[in-house]
PDB file of N, CA, C and O in Angstrom, chain B, residues numbered from 101:
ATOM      1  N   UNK B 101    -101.220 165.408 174.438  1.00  0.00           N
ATOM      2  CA  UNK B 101    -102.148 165.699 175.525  1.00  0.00           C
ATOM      3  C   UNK B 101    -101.371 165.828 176.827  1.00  0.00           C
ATOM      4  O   UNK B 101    -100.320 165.260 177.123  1.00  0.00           O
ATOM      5  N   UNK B 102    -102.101 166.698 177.561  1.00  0.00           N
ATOM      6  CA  UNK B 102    -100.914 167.225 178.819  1.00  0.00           C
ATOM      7  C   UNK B 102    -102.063 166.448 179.824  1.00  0.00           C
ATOM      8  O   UNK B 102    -103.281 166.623 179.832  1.00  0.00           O
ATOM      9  N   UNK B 103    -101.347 165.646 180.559  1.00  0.00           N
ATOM     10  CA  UNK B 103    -102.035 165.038 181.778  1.00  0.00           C
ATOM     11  C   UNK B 103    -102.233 166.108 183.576  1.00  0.00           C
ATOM     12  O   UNK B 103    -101.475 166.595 184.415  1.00  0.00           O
ATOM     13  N   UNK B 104    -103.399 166.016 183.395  1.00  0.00           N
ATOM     14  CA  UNK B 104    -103.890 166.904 184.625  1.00  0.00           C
ATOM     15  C   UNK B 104    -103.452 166.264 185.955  1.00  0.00           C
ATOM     16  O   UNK B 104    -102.993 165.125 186.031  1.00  0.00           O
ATOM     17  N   UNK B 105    -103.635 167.096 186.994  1.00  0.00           N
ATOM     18  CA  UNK B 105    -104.161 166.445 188.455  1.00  0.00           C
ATOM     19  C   UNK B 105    -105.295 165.727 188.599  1.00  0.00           C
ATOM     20  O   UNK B 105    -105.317 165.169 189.696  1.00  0.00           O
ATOM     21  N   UNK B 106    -105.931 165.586 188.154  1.00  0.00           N
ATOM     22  CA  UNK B 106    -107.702 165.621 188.042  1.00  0.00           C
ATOM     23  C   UNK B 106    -107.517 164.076 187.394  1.00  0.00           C
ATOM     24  O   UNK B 106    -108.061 163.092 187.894  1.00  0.00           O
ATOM     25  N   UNK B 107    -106.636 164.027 186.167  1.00  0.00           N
ATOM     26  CA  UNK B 107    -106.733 162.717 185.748  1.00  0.00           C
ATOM     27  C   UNK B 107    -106.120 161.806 186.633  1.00  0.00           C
ATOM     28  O   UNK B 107    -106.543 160.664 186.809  1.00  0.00           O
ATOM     29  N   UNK B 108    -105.239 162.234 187.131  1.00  0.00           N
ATOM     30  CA  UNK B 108    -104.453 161.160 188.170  1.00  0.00           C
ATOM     31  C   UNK B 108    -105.546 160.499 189.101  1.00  0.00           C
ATOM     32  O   UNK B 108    -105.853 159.317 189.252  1.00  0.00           O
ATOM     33  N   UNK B 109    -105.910 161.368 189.531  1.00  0.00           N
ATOM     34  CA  UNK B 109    -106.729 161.225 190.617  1.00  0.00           C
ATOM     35  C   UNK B 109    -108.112 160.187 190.579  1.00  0.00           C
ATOM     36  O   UNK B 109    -108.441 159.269 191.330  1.00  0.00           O
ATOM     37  N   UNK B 110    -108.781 160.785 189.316  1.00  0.00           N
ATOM     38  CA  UNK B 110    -109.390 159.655 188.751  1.00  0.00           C
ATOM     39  C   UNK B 110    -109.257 158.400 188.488  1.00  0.00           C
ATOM     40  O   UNK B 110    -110.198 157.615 188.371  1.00  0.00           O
ATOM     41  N   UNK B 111    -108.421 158.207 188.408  1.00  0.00           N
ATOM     42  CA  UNK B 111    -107.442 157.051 187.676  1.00  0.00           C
ATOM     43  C   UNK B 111    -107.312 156.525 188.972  1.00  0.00           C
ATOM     44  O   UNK B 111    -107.579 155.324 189.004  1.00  0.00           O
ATOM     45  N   UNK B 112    -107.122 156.819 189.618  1.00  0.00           N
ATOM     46  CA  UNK B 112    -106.725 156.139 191.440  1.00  0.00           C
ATOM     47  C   UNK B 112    -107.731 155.703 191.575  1.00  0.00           C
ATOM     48  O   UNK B 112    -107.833 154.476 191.576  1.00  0.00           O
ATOM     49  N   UNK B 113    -109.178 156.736 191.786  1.00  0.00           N
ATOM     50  CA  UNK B 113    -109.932 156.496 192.242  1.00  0.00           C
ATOM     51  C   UNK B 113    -111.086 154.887 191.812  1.00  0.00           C
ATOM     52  O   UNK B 113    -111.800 154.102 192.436  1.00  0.00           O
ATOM     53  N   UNK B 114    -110.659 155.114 190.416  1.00  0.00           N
ATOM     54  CA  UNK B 114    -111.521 154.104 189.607  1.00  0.00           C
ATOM     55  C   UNK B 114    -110.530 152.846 190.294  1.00  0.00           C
ATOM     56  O   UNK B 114    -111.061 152.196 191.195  1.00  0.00           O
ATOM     57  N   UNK B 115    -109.390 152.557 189.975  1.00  0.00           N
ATOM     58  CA  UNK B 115    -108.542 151.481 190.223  1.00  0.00           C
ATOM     59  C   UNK B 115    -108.032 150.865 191.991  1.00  0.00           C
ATOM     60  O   UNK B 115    -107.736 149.740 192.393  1.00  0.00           O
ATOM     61  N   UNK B 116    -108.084 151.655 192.404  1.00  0.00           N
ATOM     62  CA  UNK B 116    -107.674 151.580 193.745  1.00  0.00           C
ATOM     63  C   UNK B 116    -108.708 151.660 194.917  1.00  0.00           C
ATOM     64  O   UNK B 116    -108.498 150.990 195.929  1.00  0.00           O
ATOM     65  N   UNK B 117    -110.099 152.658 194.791  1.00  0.00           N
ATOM     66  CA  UNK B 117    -110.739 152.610 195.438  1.00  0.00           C
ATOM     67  C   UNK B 117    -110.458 153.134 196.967  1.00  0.00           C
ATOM     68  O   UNK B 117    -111.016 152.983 198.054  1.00  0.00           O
ATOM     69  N   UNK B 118    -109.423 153.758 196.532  1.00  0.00           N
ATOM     70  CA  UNK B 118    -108.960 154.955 198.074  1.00  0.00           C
ATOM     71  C   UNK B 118    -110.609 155.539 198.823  1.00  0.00           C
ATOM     72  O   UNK B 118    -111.729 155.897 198.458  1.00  0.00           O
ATOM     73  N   UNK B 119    -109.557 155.260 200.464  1.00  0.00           N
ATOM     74  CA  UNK B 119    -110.621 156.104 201.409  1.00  0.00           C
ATOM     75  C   UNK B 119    -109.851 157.400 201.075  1.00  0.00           C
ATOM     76  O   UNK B 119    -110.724 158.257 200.941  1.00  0.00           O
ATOM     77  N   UNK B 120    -108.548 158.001 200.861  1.00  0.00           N
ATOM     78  CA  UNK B 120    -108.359 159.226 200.646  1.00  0.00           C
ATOM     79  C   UNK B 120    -107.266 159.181 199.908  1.00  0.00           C
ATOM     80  O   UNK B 120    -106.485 158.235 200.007  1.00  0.00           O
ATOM     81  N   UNK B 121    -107.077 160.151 199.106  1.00  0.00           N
ATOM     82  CA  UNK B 121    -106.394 160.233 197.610  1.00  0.00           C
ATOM     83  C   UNK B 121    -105.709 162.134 197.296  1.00  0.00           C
ATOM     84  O   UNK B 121    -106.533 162.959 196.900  1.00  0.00           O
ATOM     85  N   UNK B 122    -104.755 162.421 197.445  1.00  0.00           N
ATOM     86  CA  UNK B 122    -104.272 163.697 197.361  1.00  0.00           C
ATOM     87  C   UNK B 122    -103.319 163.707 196.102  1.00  0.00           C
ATOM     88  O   UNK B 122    -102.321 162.991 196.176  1.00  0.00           O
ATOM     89  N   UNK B 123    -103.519 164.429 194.979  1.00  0.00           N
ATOM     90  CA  UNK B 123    -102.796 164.808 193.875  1.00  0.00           C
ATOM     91  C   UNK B 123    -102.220 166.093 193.949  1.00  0.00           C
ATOM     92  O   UNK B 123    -102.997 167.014 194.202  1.00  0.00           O
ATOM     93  N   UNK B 124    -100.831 166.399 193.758  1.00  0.00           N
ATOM     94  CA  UNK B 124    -100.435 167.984 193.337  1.00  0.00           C
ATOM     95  C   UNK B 124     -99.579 167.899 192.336  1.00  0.00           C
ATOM     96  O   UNK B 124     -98.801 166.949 192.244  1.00  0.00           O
ATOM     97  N   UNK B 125     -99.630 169.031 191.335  1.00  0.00           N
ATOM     98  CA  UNK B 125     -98.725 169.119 190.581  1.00  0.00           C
ATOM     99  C   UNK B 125     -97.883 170.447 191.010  1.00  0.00           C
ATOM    100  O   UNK B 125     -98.258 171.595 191.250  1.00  0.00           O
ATOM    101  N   UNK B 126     -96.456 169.771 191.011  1.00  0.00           N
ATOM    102  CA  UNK B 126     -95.325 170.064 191.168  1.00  0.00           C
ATOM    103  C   UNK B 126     -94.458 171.033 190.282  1.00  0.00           C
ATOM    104  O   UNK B 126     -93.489 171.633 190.747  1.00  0.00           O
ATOM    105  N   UNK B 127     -94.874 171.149 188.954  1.00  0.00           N
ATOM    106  CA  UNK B 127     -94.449 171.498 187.919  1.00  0.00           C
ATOM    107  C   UNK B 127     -93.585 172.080 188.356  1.00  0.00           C
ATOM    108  O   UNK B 127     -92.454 171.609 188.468  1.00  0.00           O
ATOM    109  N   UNK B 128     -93.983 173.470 188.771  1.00  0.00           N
ATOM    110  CA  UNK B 128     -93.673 174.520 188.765  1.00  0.00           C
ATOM    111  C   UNK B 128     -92.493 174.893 189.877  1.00  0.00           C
ATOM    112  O   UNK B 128     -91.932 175.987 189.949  1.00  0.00           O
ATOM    113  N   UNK B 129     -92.274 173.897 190.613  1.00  0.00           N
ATOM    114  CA  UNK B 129     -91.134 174.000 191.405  1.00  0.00           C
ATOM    115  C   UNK B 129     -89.643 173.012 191.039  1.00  0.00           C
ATOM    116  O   UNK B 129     -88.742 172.668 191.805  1.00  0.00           O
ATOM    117  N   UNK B 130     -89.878 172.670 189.157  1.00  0.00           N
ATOM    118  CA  UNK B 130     -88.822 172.176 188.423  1.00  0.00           C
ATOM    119  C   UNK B 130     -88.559 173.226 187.044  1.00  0.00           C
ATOM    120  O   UNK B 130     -87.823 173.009 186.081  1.00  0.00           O
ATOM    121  N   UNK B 131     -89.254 174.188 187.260  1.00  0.00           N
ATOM    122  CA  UNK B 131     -89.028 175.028 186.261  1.00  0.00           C
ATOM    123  C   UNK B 131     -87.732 175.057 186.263  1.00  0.00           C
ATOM    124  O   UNK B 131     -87.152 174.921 187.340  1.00  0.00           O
ATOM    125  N   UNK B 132     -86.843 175.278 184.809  1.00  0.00           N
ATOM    126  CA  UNK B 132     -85.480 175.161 184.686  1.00  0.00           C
ATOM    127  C   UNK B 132     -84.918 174.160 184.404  1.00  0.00           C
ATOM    128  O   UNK B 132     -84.338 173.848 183.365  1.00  0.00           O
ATOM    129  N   UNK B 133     -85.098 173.528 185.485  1.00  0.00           N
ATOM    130  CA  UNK B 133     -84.517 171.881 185.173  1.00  0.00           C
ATOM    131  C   UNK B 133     -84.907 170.897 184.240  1.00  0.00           C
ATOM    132  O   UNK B 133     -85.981 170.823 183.644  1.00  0.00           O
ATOM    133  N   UNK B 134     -83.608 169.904 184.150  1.00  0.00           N
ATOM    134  CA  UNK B 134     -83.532 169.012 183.050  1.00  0.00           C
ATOM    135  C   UNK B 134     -84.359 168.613 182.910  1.00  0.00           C
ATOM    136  O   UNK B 134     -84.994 168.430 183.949  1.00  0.00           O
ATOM    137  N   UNK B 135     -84.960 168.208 181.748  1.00  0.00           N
ATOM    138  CA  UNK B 135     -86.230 167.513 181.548  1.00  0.00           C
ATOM    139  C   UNK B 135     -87.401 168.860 182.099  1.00  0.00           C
ATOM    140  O   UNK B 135     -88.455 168.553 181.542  1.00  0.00           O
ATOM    141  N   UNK B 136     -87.521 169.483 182.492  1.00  0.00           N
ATOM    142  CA  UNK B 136     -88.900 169.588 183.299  1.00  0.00           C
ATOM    143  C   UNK B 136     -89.770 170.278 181.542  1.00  0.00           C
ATOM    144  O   UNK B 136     -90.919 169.836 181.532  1.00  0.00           O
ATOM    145  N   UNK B 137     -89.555 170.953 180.531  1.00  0.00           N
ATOM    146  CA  UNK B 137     -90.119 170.961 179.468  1.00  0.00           C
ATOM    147  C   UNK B 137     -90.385 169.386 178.642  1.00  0.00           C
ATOM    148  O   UNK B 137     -90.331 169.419 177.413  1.00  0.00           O
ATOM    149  N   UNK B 138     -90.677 167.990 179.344  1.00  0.00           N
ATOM    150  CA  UNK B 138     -90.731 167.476 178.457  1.00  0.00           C
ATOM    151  C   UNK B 138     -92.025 166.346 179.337  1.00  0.00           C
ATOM    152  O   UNK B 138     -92.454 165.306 178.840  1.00  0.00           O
ATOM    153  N   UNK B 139     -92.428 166.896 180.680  1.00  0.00           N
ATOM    154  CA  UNK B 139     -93.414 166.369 180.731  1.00  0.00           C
ATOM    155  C   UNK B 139     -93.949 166.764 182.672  1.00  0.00           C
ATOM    156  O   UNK B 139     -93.122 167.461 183.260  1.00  0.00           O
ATOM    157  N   UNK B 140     -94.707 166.507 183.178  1.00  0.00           N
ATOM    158  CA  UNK B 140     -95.024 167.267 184.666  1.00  0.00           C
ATOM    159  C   UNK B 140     -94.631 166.455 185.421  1.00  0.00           C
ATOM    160  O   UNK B 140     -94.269 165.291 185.247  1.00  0.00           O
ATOM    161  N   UNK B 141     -94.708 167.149 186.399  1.00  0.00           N
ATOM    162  CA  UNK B 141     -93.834 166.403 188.079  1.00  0.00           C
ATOM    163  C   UNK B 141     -95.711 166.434 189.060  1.00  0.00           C
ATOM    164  O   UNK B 141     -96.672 167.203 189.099  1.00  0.00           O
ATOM    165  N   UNK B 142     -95.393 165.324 189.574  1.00  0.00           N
ATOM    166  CA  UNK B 142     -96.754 165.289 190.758  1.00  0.00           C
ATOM    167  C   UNK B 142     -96.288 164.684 191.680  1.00  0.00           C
ATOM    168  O   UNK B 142     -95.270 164.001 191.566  1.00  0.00           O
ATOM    169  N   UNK B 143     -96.885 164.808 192.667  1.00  0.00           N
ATOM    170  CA  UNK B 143     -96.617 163.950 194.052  1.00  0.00           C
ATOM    171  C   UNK B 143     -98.081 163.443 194.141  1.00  0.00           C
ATOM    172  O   UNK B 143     -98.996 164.023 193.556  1.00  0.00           O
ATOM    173  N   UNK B 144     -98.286 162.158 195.022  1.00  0.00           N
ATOM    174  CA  UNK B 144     -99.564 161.525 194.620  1.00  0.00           C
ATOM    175  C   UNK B 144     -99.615 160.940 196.387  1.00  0.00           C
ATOM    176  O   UNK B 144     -98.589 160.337 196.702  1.00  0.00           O
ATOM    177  N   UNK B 145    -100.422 161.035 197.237  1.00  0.00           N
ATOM    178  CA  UNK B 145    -101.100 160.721 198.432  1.00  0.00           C
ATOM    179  C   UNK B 145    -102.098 159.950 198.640  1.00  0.00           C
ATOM    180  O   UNK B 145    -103.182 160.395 199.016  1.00  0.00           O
ATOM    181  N   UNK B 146    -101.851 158.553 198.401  1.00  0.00           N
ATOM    182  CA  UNK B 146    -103.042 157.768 198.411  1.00  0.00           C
ATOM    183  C   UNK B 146    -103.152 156.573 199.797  1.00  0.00           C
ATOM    184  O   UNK B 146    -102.214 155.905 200.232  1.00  0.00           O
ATOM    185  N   UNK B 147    -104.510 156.567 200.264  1.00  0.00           N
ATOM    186  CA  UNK B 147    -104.670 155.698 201.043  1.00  0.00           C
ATOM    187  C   UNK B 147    -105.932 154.697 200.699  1.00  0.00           C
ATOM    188  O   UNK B 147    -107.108 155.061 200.709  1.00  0.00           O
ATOM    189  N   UNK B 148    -105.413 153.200 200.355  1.00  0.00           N
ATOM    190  CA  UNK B 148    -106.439 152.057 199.808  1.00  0.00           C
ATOM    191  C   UNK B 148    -106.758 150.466 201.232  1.00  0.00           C
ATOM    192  O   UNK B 148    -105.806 149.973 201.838  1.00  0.00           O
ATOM    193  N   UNK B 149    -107.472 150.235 201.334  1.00  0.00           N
ATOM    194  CA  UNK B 149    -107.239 148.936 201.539  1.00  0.00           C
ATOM    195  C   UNK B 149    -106.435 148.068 200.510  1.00  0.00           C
ATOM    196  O   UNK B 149    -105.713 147.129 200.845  1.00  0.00           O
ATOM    197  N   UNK B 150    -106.535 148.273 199.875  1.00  0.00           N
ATOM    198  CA  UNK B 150    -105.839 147.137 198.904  1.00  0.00           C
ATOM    199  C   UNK B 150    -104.794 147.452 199.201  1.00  0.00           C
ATOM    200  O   UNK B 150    -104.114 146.857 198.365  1.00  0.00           O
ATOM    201  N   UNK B 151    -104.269 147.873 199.687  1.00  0.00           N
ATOM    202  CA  UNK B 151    -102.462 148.247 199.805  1.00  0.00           C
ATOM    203  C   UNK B 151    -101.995 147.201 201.269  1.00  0.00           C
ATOM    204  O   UNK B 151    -100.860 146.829 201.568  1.00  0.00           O
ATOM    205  N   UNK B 152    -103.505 146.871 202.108  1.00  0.00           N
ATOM    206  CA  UNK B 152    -103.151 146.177 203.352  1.00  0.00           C
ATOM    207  C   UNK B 152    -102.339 145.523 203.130  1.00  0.00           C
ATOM    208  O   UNK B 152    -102.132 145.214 201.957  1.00  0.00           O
ATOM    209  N   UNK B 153    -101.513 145.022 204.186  1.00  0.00           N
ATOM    210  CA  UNK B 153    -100.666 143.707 203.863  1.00  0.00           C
ATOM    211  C   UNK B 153     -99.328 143.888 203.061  1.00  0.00           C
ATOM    212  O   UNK B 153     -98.289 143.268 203.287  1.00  0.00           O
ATOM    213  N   UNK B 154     -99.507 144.779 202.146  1.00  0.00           N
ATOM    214  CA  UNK B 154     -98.652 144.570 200.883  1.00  0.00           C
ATOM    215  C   UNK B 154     -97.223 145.491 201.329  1.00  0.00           C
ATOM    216  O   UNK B 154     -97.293 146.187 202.342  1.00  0.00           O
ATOM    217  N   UNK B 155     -96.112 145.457 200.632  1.00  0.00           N
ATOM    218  CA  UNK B 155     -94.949 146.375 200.772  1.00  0.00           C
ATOM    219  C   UNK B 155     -95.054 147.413 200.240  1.00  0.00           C
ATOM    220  O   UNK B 155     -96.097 147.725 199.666  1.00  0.00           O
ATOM    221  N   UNK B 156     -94.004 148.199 200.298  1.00  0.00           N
ATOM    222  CA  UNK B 156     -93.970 149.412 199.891  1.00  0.00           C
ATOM    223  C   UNK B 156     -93.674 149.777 198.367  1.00  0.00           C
ATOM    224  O   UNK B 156     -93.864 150.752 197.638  1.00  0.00           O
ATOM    225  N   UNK B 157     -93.058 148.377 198.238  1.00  0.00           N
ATOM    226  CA  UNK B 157     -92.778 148.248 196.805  1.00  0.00           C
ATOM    227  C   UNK B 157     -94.354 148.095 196.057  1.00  0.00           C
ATOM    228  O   UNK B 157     -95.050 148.772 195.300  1.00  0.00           O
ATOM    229  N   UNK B 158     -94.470 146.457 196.935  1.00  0.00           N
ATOM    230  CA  UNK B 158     -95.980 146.287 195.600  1.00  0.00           C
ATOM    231  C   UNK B 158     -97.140 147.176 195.649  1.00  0.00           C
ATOM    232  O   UNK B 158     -98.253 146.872 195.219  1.00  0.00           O
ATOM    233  N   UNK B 159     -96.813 148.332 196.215  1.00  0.00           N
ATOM    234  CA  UNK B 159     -98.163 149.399 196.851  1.00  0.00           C
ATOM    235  C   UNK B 159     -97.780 150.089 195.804  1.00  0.00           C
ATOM    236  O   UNK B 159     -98.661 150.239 194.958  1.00  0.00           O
ATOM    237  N   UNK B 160     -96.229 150.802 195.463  1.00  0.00           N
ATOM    238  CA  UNK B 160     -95.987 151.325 194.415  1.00  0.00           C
ATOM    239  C   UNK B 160     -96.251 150.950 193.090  1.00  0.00           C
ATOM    240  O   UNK B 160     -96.606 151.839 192.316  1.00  0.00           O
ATOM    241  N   UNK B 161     -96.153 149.887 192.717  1.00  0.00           N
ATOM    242  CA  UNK B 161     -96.432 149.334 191.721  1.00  0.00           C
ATOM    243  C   UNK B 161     -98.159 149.114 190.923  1.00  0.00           C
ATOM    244  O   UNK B 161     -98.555 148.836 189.792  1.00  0.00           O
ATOM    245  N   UNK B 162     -98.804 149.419 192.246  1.00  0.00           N
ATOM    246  CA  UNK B 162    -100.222 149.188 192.482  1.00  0.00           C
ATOM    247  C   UNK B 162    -100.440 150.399 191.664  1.00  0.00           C
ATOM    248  O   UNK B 162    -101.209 150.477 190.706  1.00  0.00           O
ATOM    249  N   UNK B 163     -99.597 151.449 192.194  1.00  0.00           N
ATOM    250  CA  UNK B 163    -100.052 153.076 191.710  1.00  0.00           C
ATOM    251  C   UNK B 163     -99.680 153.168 189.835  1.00  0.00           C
ATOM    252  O   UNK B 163    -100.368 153.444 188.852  1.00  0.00           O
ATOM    253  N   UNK B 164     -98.452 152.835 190.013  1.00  0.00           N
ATOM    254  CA  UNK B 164     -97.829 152.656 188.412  1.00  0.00           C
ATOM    255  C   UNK B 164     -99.041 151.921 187.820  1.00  0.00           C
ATOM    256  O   UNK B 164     -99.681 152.470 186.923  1.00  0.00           O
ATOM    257  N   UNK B 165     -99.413 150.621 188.308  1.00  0.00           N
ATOM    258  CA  UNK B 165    -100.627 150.097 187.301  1.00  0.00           C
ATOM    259  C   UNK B 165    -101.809 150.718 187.146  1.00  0.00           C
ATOM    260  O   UNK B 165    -102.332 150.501 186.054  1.00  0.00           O
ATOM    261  N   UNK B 166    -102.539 151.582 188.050  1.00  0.00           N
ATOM    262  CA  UNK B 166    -103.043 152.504 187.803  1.00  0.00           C
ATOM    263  C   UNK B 166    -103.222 153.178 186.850  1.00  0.00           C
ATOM    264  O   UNK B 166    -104.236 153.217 186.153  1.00  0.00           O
ATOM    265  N   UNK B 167    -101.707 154.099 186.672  1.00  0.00           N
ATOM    266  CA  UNK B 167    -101.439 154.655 186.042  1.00  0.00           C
ATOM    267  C   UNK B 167    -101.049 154.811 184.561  1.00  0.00           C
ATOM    268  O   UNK B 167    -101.038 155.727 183.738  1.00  0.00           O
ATOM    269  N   UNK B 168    -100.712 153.413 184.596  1.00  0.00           N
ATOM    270  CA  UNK B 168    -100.240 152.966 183.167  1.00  0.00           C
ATOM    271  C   UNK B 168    -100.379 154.026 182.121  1.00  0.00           C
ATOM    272  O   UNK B 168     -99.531 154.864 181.815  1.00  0.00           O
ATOM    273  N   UNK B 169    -101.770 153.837 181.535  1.00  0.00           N
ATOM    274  CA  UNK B 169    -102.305 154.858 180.555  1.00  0.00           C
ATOM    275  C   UNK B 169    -101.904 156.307 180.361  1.00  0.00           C
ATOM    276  O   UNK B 169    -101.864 156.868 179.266  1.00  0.00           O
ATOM    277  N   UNK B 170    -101.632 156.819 181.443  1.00  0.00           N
ATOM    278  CA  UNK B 170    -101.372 158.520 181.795  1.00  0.00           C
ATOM    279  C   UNK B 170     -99.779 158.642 181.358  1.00  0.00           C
ATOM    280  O   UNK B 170     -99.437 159.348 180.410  1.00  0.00           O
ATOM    281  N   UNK B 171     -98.889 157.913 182.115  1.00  0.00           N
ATOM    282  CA  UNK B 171     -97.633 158.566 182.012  1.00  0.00           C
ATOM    283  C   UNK B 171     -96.999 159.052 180.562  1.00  0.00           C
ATOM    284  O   UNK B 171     -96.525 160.122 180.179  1.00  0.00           O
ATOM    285  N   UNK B 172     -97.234 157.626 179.868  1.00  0.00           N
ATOM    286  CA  UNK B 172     -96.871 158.612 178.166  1.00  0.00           C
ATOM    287  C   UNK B 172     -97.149 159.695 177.778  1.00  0.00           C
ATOM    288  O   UNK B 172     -96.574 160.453 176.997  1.00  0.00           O
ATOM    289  N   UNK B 173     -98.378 159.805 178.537  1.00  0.00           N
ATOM    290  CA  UNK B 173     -98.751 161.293 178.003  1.00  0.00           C
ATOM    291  C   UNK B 173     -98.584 162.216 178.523  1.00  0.00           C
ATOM    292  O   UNK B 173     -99.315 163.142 178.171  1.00  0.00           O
ATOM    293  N   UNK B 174     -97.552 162.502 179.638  1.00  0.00           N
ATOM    294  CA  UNK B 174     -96.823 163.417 180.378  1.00  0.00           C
ATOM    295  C   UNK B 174     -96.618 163.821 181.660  1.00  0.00           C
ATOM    296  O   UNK B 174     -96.708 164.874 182.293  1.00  0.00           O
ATOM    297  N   UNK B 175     -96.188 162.199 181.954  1.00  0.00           N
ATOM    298  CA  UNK B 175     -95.780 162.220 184.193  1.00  0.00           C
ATOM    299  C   UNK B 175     -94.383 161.941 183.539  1.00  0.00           C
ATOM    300  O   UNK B 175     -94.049 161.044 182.765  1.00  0.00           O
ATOM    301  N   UNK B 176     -93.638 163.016 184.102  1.00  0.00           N
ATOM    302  CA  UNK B 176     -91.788 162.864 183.658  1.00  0.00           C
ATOM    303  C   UNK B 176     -91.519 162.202 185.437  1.00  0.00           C
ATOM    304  O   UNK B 176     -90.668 161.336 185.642  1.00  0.00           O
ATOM    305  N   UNK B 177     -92.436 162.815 186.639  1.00  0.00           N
ATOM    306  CA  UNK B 177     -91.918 162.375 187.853  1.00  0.00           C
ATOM    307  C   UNK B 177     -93.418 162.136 189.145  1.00  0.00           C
ATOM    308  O   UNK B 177     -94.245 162.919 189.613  1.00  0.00           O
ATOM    309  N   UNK B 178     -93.163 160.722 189.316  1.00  0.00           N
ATOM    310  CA  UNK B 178     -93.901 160.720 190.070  1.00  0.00           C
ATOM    311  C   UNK B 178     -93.803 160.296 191.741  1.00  0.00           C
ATOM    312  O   UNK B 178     -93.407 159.172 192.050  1.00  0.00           O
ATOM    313  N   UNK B 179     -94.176 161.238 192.717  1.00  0.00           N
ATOM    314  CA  UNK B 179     -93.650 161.202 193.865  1.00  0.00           C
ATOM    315  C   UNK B 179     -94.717 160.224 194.835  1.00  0.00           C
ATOM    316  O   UNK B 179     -95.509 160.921 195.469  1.00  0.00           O
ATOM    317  N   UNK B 180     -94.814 159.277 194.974  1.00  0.00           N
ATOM    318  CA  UNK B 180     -95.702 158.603 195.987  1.00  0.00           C
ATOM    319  C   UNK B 180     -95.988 158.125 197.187  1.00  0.00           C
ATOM    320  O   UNK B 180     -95.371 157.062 197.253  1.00  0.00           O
ATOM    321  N   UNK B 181     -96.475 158.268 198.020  1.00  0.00           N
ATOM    322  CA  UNK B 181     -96.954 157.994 199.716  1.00  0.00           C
ATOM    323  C   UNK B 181     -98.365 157.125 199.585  1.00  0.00           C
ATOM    324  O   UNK B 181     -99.497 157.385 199.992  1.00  0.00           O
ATOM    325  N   UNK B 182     -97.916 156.157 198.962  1.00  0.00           N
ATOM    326  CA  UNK B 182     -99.216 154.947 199.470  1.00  0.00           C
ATOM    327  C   UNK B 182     -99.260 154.548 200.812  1.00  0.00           C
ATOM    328  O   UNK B 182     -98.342 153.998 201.420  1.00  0.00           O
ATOM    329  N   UNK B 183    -100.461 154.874 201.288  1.00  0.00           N
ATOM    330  CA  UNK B 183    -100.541 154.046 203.197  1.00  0.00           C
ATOM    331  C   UNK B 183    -102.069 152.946 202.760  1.00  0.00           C
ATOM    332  O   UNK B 183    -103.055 153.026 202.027  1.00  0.00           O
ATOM    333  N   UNK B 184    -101.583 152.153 203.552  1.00  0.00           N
ATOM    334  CA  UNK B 184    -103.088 150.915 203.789  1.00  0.00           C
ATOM    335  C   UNK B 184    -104.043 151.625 204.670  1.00  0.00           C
ATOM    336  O   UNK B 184    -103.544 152.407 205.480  1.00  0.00           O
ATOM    337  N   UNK B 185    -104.594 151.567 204.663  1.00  0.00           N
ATOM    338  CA  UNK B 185    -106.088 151.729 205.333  1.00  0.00           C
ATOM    339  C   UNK B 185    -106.151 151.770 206.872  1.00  0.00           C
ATOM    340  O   UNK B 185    -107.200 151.964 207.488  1.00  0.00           O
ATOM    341  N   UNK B 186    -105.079 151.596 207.384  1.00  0.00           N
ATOM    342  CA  UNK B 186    -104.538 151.271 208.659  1.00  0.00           C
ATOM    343  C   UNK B 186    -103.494 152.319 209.198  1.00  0.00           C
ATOM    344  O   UNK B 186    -103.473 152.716 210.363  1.00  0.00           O
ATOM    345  N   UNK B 187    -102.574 152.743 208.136  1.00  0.00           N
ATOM    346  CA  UNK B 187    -101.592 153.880 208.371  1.00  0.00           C
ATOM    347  C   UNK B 187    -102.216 155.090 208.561  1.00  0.00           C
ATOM    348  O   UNK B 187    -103.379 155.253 208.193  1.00  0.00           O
ATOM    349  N   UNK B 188    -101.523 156.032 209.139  1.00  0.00           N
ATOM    350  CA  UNK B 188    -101.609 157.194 209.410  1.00  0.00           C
ATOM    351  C   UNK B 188    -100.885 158.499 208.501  1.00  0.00           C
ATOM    352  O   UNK B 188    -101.035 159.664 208.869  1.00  0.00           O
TER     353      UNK B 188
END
């Protein structure tokens, strides 16, 4: 199963509860490159309260848990900009 934009996004949305949430897939600007036949590239734009307070690390990690479920099934790269509810 090839993982969408659409699922990412969902997946945020259910878990994280973002005031705003931006998914793109990237694919297509790794065409060629290593790996890029073996699973998709996204960049992911999310803004949660739950991220208040927290680092940049455990904000990332927030997203990975999210995500859990999806990546096996084909995030080879994932690019992330978590902001708290407060960032710009």
């Amino acid at each position: 199963m090839s993982v969408s934009a659409q699922d990412i996004e969902a997946a945020l949305r259910a878990e994280l509860a973002p005031t705003a949430v931006e998914v793109r897939d990237d694919s297509h600007l790794h065409a060629g490159h290593a790996g890029a036949r073996e699973g998709r590239h996204f960049s992911v734009s999310v803004a949660s309260p739950r991220f208040n307070g927290l680092s940049r690390v455990a904000r990332h990690r927030l997203v990975y848990d999210a995500l859990r479920s999806l990546i096996p099934q084909g995030i080879h790269a994932l690019a992330i900009d978590a902001r708290d509810s407060g960032d710009n």
